[in-house]
ZADO-1210 file (C-alpha; in nm, 4 decimals, padded with zeros to 6 digits):
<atoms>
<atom x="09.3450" y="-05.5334" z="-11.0134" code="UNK" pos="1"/>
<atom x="09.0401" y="-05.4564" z="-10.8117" code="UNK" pos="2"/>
<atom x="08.9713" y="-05.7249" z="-10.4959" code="UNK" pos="3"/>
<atom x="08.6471" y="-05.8285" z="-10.4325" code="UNK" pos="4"/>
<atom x="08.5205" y="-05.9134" z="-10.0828" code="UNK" pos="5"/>
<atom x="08.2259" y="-06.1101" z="-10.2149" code="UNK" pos="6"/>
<atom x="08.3986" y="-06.3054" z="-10.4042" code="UNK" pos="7"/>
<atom x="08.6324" y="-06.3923" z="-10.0977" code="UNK" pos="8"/>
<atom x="08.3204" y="-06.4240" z="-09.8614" code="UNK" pos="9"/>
<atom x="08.1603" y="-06.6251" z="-10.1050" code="UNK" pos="10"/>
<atom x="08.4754" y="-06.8798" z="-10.1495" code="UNK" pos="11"/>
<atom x="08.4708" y="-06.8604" z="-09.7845" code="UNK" pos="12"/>
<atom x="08.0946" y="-07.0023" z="-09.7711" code="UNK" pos="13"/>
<atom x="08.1695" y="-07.2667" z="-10.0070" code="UNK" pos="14"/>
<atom x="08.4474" y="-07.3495" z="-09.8114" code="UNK" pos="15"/>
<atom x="08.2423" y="-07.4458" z="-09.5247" code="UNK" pos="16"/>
<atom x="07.9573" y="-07.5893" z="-09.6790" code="UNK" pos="17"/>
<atom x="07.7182" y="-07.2369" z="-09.6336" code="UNK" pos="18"/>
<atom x="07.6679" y="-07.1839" z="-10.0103" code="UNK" pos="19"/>
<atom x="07.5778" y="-07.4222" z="-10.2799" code="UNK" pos="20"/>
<atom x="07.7788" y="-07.4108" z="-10.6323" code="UNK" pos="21"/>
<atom x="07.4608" y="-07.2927" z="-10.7578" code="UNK" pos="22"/>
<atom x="07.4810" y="-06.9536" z="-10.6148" code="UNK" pos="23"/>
<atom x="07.8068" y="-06.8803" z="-10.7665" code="UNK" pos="24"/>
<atom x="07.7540" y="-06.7826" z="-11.0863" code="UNK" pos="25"/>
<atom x="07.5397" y="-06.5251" z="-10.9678" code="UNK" pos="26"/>
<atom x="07.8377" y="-06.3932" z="-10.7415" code="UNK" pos="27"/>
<atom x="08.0128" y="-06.3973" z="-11.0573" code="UNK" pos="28"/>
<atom x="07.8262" y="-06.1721" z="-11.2353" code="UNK" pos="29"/>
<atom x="07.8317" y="-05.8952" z="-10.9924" code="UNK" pos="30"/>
<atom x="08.1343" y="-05.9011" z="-10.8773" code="UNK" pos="31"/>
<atom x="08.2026" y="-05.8154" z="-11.2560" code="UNK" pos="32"/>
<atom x="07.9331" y="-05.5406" z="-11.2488" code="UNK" pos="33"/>
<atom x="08.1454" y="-05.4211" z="-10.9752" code="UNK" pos="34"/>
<atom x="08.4864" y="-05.3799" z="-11.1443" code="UNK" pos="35"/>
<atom x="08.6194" y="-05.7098" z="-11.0617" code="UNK" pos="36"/>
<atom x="08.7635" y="-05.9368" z="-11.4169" code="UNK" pos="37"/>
<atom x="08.9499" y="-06.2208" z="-11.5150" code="UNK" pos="38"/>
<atom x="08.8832" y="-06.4686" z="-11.7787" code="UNK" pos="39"/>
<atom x="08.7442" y="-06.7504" z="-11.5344" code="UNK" pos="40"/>
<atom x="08.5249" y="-06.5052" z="-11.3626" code="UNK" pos="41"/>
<atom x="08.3848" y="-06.4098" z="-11.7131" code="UNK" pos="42"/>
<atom x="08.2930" y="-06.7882" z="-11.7877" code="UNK" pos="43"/>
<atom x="08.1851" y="-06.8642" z="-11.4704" code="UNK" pos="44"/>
<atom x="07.9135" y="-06.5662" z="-11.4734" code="UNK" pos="45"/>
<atom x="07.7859" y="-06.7446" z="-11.7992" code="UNK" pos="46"/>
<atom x="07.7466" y="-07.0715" z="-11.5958" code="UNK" pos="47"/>
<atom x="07.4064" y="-07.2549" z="-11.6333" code="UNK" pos="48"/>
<atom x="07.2499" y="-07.5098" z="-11.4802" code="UNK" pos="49"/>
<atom x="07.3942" y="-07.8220" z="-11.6283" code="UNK" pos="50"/>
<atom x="07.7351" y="-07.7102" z="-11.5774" code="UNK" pos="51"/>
<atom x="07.7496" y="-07.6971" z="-11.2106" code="UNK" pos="52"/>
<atom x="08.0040" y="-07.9594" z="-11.2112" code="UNK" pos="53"/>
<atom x="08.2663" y="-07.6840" z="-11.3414" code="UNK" pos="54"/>
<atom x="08.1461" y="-07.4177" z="-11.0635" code="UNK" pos="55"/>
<atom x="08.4330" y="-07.5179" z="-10.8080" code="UNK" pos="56"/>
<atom x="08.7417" y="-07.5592" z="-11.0535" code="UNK" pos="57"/>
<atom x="08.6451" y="-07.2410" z="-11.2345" code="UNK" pos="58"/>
<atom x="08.5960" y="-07.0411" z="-10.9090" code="UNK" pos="59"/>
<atom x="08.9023" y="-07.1312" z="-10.7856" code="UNK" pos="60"/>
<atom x="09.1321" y="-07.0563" z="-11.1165" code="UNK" pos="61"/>
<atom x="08.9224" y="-06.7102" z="-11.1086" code="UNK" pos="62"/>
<atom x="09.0052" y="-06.5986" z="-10.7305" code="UNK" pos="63"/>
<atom x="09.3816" y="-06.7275" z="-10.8571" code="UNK" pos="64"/>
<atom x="09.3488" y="-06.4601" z="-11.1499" code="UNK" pos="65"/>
<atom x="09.2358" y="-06.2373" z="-10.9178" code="UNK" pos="66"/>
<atom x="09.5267" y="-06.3056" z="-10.6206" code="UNK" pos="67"/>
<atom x="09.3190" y="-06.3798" z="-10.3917" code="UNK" pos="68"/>
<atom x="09.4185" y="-06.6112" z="-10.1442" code="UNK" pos="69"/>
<atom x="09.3401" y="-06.9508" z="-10.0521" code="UNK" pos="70"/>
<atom x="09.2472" y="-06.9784" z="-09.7116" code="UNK" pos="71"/>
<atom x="09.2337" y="-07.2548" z="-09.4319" code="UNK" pos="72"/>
<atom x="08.9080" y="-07.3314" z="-09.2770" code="UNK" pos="73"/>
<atom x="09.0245" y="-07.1526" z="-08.9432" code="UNK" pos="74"/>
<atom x="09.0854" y="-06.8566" z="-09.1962" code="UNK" pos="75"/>
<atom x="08.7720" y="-06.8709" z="-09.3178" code="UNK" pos="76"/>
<atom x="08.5566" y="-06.8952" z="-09.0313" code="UNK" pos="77"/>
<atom x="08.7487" y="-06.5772" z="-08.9194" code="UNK" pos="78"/>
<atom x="08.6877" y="-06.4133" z="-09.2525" code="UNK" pos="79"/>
<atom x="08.3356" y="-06.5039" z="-09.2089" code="UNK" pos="80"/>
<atom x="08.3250" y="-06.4051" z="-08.8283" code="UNK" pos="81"/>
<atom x="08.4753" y="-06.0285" z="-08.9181" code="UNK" pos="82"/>
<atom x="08.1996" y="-06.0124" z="-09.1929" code="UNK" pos="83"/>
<atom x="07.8960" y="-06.0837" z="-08.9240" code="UNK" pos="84"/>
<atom x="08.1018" y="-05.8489" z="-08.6707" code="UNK" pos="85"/>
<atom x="08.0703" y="-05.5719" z="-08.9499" code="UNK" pos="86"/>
<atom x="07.7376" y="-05.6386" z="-08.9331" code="UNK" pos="87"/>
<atom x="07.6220" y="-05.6228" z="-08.5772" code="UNK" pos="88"/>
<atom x="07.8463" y="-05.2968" z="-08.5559" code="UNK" pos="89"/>
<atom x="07.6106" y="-05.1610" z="-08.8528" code="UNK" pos="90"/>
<atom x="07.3089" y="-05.2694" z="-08.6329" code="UNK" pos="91"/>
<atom x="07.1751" y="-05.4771" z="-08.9852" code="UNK" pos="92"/>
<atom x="07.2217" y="-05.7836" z="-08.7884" code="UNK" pos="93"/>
<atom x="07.0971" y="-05.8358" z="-08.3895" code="UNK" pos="94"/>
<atom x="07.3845" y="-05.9111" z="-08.1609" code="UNK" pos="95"/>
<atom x="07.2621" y="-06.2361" z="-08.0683" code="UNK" pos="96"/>
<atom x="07.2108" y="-06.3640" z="-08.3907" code="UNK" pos="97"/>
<atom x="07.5234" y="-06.2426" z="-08.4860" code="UNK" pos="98"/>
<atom x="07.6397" y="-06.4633" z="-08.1734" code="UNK" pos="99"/>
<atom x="07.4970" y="-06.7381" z="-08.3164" code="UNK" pos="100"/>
<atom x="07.6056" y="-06.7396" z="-08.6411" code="UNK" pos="101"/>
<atom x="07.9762" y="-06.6767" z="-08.5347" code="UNK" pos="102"/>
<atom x="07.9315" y="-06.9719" z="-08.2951" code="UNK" pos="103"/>
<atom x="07.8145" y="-07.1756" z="-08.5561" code="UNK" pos="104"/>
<atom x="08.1075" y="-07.1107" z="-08.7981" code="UNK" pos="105"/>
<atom x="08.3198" y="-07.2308" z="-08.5798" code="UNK" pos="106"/>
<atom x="08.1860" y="-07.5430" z="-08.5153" code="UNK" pos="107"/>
<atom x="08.2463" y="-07.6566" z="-08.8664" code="UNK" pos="108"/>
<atom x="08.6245" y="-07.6773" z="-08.7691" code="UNK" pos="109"/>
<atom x="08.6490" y="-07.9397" z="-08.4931" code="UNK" pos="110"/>
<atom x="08.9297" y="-07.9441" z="-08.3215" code="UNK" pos="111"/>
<atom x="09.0007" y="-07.5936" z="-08.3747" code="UNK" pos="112"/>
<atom x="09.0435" y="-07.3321" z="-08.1368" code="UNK" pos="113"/>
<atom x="08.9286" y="-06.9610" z="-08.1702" code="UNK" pos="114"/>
<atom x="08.9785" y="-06.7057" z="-07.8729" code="UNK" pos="115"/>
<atom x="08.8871" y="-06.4005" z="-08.0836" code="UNK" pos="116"/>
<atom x="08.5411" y="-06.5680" z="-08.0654" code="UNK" pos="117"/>
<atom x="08.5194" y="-06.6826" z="-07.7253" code="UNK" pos="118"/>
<atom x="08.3571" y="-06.3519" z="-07.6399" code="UNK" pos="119"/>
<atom x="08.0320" y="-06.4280" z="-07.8970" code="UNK" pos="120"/>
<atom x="08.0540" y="-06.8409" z="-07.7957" code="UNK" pos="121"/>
<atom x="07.9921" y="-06.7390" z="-07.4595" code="UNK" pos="122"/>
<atom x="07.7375" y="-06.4750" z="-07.5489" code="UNK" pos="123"/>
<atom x="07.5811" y="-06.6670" z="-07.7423" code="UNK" pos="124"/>
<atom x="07.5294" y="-07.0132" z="-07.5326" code="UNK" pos="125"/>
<atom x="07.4191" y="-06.8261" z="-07.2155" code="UNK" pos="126"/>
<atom x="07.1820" y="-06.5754" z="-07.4223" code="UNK" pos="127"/>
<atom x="06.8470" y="-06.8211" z="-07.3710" code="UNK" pos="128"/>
<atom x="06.9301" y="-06.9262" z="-07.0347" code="UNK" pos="129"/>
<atom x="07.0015" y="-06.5910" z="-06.8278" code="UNK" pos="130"/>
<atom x="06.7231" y="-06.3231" z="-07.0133" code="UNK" pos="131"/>
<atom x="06.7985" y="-06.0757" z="-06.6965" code="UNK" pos="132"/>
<atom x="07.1910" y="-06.0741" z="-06.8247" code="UNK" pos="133"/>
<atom x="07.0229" y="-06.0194" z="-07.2102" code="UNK" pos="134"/>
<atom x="07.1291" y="-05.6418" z="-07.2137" code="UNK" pos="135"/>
<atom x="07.4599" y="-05.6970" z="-07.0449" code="UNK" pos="136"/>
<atom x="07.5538" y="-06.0279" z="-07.2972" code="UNK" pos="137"/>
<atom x="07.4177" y="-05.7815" z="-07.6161" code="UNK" pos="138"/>
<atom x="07.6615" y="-05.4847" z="-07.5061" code="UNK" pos="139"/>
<atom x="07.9328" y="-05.7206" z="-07.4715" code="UNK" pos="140"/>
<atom x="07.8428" y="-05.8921" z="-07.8320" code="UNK" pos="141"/>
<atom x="07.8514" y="-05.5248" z="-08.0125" code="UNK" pos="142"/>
<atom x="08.1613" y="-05.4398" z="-07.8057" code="UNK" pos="143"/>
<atom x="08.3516" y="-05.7881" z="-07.9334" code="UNK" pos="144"/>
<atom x="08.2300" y="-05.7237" z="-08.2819" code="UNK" pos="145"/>
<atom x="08.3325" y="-05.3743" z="-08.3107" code="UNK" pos="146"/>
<atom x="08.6757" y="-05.4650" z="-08.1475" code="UNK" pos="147"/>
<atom x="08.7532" y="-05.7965" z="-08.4271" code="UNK" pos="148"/>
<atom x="08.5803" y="-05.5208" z="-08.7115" code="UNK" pos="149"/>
<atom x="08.8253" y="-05.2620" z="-08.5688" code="UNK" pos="150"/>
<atom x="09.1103" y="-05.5110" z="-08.5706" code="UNK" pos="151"/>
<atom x="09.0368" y="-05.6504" z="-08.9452" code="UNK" pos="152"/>
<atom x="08.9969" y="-05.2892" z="-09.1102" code="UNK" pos="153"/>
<atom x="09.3656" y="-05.1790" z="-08.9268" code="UNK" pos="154"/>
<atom x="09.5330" y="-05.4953" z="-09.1176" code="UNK" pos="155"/>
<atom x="09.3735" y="-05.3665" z="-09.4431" code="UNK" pos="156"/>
<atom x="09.4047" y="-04.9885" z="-09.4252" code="UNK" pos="157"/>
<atom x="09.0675" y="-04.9161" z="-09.4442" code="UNK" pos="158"/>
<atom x="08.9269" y="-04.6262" z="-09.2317" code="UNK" pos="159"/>
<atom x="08.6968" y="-04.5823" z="-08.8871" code="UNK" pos="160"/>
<atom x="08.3964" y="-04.5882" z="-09.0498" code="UNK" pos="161"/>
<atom x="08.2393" y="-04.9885" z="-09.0771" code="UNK" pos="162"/>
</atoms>
């Protein structure tokens, strides 16, 4: 059975209040197009409108037919966080945005700690206030991202290339 990481990025987002149920369906569909199936993600691609209500059972029986995981919130923000580190790596998203963005994911888990992120927190709070360090801070962002990136694709088997 073939895994899709947009489905699990997108349960991830809805997880932490980044996606609306809207968007699901949507996700549905091409995660089908893609090879992915199951019998919830079927009905869920068909989803209009007026059914939004059904959007959250349905997309959690279909990641269940899937065997996908359900993950904590900490899980998720690091899900989230390795996806954004893929993408600085690529260079499709700046380093200080990416900073941002990871900083912001994990302030929708109070109370939770993350050292793997400390790196972009830090990055990312000082970023405004010290433009002469600007360089030094993006470096450091790309070389945390690649590192978590490098980390994630180990645990999964996947190869050097992002």
């Amino acid at each position: 059975m073939m895994r899709s990481d947009a489905l699990e990025v997108t349960a991830c987002k809805l997880q932490l209040g980044l996606l609306s149920a809207a968007a699901v369906p949507d996700v549905a569909t091409e995660a089908l197009s893609r090879g992915c199936d199951s019998p919830s993600l079927r009905r869920l691609a068909g989803l209009m409108g007026s059914e939004g209500e059904e959007v959250g059972p349905l997309f959690d029986r279909a990641l269940a037919e899937l065997g996908s995981p359900q993950l904590s919130d900490a899980e998720a923000v690091m899900r989230l966080a390795r996806e954004i580190s893929q993408a600085i790596v690529a260079g499709t998203t700046a380093p200080h945005d990416g900073a941002k963005r990871i900083w912001d994911l994990t302030l929708r888990v109070p109370g939770e700690r993350f050292p793997d992120l400390d790196t972009f927190i830090y990055a990312a709070s000082e970023w405004e206030e010290r433009p002469e360090d600007r360089r030094f801070f993006d470096e450091g962002i790309v070389a945390a991202a690649r590192e978590l990136s490098d980390a994630w694709r180990k645990t999964r088997g996947i190869g050097d290339d992002p």
